[in-house]
PAVEX-670094 format. One record per residue (C-alpha): residue in three letters; x, y, z. Coordinates in steps of 0.25 Angstrom, whole numbers, plus 5000, padded with zeros to 4 digits. Layout:
% residues N
ALAXYZ...
//
This chain:
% residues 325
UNK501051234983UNK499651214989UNK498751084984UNK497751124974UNK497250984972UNK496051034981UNK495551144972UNK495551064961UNK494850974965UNK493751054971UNK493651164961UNK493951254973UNK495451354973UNK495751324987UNK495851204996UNK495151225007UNK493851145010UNK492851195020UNK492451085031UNK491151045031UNK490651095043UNK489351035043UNK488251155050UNK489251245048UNK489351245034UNK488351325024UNK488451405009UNK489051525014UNK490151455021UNK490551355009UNK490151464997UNK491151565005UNK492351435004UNK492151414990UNK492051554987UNK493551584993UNK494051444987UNK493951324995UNK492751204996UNK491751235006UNK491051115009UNK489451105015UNK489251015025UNK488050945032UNK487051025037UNK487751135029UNK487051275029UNK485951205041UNK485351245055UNK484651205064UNK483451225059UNK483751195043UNK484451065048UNK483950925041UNK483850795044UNK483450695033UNK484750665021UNK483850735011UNK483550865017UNK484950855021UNK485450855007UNK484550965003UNK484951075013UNK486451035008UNK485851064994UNK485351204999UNK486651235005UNK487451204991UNK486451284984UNK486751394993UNK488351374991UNK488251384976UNK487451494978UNK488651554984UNK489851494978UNK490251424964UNK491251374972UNK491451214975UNK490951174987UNK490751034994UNK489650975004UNK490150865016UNK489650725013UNK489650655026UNK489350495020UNK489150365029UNK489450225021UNK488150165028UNK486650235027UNK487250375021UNK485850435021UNK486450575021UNK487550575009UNK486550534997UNK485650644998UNK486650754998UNK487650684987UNK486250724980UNK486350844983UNK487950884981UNK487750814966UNK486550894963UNK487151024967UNK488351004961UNK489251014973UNK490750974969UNK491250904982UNK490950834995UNK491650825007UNK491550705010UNK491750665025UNK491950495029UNK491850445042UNK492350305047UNK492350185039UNK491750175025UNK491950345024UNK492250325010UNK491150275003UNK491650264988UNK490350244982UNK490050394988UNK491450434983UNK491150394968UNK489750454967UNK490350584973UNK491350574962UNK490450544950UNK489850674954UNK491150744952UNK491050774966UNK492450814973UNK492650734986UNK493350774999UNK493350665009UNK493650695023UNK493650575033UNK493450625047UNK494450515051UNK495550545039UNK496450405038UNK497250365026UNK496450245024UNK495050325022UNK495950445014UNK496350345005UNK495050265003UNK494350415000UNK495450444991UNK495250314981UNK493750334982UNK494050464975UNK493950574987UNK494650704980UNK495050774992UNK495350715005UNK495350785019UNK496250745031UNK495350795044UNK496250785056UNK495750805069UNK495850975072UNK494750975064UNK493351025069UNK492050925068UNK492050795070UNK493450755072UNK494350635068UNK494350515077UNK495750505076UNK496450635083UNK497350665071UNK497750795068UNK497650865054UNK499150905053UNK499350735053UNK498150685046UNK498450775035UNK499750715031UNK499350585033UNK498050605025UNK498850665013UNK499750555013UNK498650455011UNK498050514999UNK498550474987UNK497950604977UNK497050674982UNK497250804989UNK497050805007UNK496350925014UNK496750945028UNK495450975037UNK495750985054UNK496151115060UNK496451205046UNK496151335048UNK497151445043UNK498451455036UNK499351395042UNK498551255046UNK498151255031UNK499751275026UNK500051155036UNK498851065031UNK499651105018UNK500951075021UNK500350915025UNK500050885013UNK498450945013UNK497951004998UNK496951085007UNK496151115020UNK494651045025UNK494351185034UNK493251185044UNK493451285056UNK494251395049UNK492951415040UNK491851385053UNK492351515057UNK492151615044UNK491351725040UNK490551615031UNK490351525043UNK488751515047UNK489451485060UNK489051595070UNK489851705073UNK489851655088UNK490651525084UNK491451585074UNK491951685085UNK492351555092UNK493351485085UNK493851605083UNK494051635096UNK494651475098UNK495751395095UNK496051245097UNK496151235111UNK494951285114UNK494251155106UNK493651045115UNK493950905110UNK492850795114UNK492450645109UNK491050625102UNK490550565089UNK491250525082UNK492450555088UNK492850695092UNK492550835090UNK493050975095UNK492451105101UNK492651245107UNK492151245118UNK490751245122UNK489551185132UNK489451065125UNK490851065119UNK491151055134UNK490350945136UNK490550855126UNK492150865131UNK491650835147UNK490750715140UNK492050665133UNK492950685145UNK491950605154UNK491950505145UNK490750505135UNK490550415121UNK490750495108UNK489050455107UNK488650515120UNK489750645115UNK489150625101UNK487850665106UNK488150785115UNK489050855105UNK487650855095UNK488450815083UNK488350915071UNK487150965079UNK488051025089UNK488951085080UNK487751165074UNK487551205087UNK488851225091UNK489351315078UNK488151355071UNK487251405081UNK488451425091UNK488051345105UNK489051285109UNK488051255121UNK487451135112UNK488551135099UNK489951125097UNK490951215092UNK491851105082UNK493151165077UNK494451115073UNK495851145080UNK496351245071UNK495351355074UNK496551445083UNK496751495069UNK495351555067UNK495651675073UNK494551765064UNK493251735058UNK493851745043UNK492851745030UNK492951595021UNK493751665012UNK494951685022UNK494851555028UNK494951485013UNK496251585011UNK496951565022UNK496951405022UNK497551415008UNK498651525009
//
């Protein structure tokens, strides 16, 4: 019988959680995931260009507040917004805790990275709110799946390292981070994130113990997705093996191929620091580059390994369906 401890949690009838997705997130995209069940999640610099994109805390948090405005507008669904907090001179999180209170959103996803991730101060303001947390460590370890739990995380999600974006440092993949996740929890329910995108990696994630799925890729490539058709048309066309694995900051990311995907692999093979790598790759700019405006040229095309299984451009609707048959 499948978990349900996700859905109850949530408020939602399915547990599948859309990935936040940074620039490739927007309304239509999260409305369209609540509307066939699951969480969808807004995430920095969601529903932005180019030209709309901000760069002081404050505008920040009120672009994200337009873009929640316009996700109610579509949905009376749940939905989430990504929280991305630092332990020391977070300048970024206050603004848009503001904002997710103001407008009433029900959950964060909250993502940690390195040591002090788990700020309890930040966990117990979320949950005086009546704010639902999801926490997803980019480097998943009992020690900080434990320390997020008993600062009162609801949800937990176990990345491993088929994922797409910024990779873990430890190459662990999802099908032995999960067990090892769940077995670390003491009550609260484990997603499973890294490489999910039909039916039978879902049942899998499943059968090791997961109450749900974390899905980026499989929803990247939808009818919802303000990803060009261009780029759509290419993970469709891929699989796996066509990803190029290279070293930058903070540790590794993937890519189909591409002119600066190509490069960043010769820099790496040649022997170049994550920095210098860091620096070529653009950061989230190139993935804007990359998958938004689809120049792989100047961006990057960031997926995870299980995209063989995108074999169609399928509506949200579909997608949500299939990972919980």
């Amino acid at each position: 019988m499948q978990d349900n401890r996700v859905c109850q949690i949530l408020g939602i009838e399915k547990p599948v959680i859309q990935a936040p997705l940074s620039w490739l997130t927007d309304a239509k995209l999260v409305a369209a995931v609540g509307n066939a069940g699951g969480l969808g999640v807004l995430g920095p610099n969601a529903g932005l260009t180019a030209e709309t994109a901000v760069s002081t805390p404050e505008e920040t948090a009120e672009k994200m507040r337009e873009e929640i405005r316009k996700t109610k507008a579509l949905t009376d669904k749940p939905f989430g917004v990504n929280l991305i907090p630092t332990p020391v001179n977070d300048i970024w999180t206050p603004p848009i805790l503001k904002v997710i209170k103001e407008e009433g959103v029900k959950a964060v996803l909250y993502t940690g990275y390195g040591e002090g991730a788990v700020i309890p101060a930040l966990f117990d303001e979320l949950k005086e709110a009546g704010i639902k947390i999801i926490y997803r460590d980019l480097n998943p370890t009992p020690e900080n799946t434990r320390a997020a739990e008993e600062a009162g995380a609801d949800i937990i999600v176990a990345t491993g390292f088929d994922e797409g974006g910024t990779l873990p440092g430890t190459a662990l993949g999802t099908f032995s981070i999960v067990p090892l996740i769940v077995d670390s929890v003491k009550n609260v329910p484990v997603l499973a994130a890294g490489g999910i995108t039909d039916e039978r990696t879902a049942r899998a994630a499943r059968a090791l113990g997961a109450s749900g799925v974390s899905v980026g890729s499989a929803f990247i490539s939808t009818v919802e997705s303000r990803v060009p058709q261009c780029v759509k048309e290419k993970i469709v066309a891929a699989n796996g093996l066509d990803l190029l694995l290279f070293r930058t900051m903070p540790d590794y990311y993937r890519s189909l191929p591409g002119k600066l995907a190509h490069k960043l692999v010769d820099m790496d093979k040649a022997g170049a620091s994550n920095e210098d790598l860091g620096k070529t790759m653009g950061g989230l700019r190139g993935l804007r580059i990359g998958m938004l405006e689809g120049n792989t040229d100047e961006g990057y095309i960031s997926l995870g390994t299980g995209i063989g299984s995108i074999r169609r451009v399928k509506t949200v609707a579909e997608v949500v369906d299939e990972l919980t048959v």
